[in-house]
C-alpha positions as CSV (number, residue, x, y, z in Angstrom):
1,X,-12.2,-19.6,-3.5
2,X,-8.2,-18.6,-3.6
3,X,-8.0,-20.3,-7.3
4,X,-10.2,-18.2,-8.2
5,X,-9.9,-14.6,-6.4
6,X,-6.1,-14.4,-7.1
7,X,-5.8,-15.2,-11.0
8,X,-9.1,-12.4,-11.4
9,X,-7.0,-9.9,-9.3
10,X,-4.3,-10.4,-11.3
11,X,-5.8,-10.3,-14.7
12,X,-7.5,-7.1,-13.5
13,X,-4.3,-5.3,-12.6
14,X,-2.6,-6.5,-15.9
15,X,-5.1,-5.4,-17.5
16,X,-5.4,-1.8,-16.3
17,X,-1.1,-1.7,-16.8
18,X,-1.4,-3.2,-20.4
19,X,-2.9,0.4,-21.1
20,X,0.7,2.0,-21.4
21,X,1.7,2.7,-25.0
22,X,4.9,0.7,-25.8
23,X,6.8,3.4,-28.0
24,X,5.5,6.7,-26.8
25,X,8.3,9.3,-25.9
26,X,10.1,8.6,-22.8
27,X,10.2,12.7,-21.9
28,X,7.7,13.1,-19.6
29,X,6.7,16.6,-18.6
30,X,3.6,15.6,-16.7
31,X,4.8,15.7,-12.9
32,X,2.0,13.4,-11.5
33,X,2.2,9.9,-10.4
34,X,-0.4,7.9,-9.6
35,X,-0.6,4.3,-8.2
36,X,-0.9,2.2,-5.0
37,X,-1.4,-1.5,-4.2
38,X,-4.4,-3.9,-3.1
39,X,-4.3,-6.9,-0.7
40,X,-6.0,-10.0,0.2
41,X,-5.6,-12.5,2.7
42,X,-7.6,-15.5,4.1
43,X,-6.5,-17.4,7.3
44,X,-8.0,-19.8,9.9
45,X,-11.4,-19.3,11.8
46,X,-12.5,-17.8,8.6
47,X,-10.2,-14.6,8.8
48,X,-10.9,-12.9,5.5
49,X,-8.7,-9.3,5.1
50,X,-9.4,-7.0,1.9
51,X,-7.1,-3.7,1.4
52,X,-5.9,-1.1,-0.9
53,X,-4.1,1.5,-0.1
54,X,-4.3,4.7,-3.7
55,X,-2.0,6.5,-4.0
56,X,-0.9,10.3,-5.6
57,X,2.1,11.9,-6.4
58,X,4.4,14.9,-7.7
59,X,7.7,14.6,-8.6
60,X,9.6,17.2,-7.3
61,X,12.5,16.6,-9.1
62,X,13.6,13.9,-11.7
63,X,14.8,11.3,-8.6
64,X,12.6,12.7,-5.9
65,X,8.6,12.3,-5.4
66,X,6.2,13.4,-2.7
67,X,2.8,12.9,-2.0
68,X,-0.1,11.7,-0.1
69,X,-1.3,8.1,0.8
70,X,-4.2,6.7,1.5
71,X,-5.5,3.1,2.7
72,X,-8.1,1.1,3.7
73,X,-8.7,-2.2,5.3
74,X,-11.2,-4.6,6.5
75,X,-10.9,-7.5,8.7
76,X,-13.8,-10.0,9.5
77,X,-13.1,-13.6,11.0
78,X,-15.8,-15.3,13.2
79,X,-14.2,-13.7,16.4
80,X,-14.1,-10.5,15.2
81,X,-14.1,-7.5,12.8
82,X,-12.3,-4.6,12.1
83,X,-12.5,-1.0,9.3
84,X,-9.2,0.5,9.4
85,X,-9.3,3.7,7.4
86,X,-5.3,5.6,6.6
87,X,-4.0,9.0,5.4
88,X,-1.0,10.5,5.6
89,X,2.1,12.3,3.4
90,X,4.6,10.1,1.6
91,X,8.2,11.3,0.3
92,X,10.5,8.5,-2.1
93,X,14.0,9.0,-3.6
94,X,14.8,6.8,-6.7
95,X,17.6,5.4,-7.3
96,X,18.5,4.7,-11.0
97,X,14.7,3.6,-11.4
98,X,15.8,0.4,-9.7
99,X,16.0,1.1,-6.2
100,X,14.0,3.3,-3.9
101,X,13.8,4.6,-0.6
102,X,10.9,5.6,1.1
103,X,9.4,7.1,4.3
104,X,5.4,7.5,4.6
105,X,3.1,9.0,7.7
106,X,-0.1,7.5,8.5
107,X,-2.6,8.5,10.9
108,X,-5.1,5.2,11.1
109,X,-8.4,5.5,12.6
110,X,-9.8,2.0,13.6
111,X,-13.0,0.3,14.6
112,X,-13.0,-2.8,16.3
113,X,-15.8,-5.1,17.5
114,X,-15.1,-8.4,19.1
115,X,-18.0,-10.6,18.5
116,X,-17.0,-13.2,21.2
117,X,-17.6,-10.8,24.3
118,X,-20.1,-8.1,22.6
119,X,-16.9,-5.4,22.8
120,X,-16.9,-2.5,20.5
121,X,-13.8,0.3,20.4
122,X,-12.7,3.0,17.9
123,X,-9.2,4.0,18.3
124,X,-6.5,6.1,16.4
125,X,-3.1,5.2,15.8
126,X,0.0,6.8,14.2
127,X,2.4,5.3,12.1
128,X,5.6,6.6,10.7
129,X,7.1,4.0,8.1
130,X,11.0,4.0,6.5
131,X,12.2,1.5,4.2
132,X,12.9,0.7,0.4
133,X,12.8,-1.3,-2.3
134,X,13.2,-2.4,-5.8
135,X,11.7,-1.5,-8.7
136,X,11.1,-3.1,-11.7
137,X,10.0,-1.4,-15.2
138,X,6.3,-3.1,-16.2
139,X,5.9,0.0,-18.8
140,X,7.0,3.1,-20.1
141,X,6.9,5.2,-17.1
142,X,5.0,2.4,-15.2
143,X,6.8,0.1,-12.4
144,X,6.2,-2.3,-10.1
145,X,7.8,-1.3,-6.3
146,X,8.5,-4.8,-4.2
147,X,9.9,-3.3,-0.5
148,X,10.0,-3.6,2.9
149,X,9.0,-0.8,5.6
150,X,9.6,-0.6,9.2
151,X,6.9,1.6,12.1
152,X,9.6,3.2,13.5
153,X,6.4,4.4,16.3
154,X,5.9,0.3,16.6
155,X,5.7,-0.4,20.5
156,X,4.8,-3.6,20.8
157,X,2.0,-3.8,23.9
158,X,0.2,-0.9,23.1
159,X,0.0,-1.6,18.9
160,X,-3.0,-2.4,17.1
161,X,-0.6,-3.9,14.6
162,X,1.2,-7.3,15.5
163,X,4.4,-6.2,13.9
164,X,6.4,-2.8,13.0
165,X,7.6,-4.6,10.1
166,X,5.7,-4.8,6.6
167,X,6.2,-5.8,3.4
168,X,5.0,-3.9,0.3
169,X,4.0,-4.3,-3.2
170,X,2.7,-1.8,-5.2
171,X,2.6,-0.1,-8.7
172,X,3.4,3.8,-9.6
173,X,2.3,5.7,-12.9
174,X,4.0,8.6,-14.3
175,X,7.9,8.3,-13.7
């Protein structure tokens, strides 16, 4: 099932990127961005996790960009499933349009059920995310962002996330 799910995901996303023109103008005067990333992961006990997380932007300057961000997630494994459903304002500085730092607010509301003991929970969660990255021109004004984030809210026993700490991959339209 993986040799087949990753290749298609990939084919889909260069295909929607191949769309940029290769020699129109580089002056932009369009302010929007647009963009965001999807997810998939499989694991043991037949843990299957499928996510995006769109994206929309305005650069307020030439360097700086803010926004809001959205994501989605859901979790199923034979112990348990989970819906996890994001929003929250996002604000990035680039750097050269090679490096970027970022900081993003997320308010997540989650529902849970445990299938083992019949337990069902919906519970909110805030999130407050600073990091950076590199970037790495795929287009015109279209790039690839490859980072790494940290919940600076993170507090380990009380968490519905297993980690403050989160790599990222994503794309952005419009710079």
């Amino acid at each position: 099932m993986k040799k087949f799910i990753i290749p298609l995901l990939l084919m889909i996303s260069g295909a929607m990127f191949s769309q940029v023109a290769a020699g129109a103008s580089p002056e932009n005067n369009n302010r929007w961005t647009f963009g965001g990333g999807i997810g998939v992961g499989f694991g043991s006990n037949s843990y299957f996790n499928l996510s995006a997380a769109p994206r929309v932007g305005y650069r307020l300057t030439d360097d700086l960009e803010g926004g809001l961000l959205g994501s989605v997630s859901w979790q199923k494994s034979n112990s348990y499933s989970s819906t996890m459903f994001g929003v929250g304002p996002f604000l990035n500085y680039y750097i050269a349009r090679t490096f970027y730092v970022s900081a993003n607010y997320q308010h997540y509301f989650i529902n849970y059920k445990d299938k083992f003991y019949d337990f069902k929970a919906n519970a909110d969660e805030d999130a407050l995310y600073l990091g950076g990255g590199y970037m790495q021109r795929i287009g015109n004004n279209s790039y690839l962002q490859l980072g790494l984030m940290y919940n600076v809210l993170w507090k380990e026993n009380s968490s519905i996330f297993s980690s403050g700490l989160v790599p990222n991959i994503g794309f952005v339209v419009g710079l």
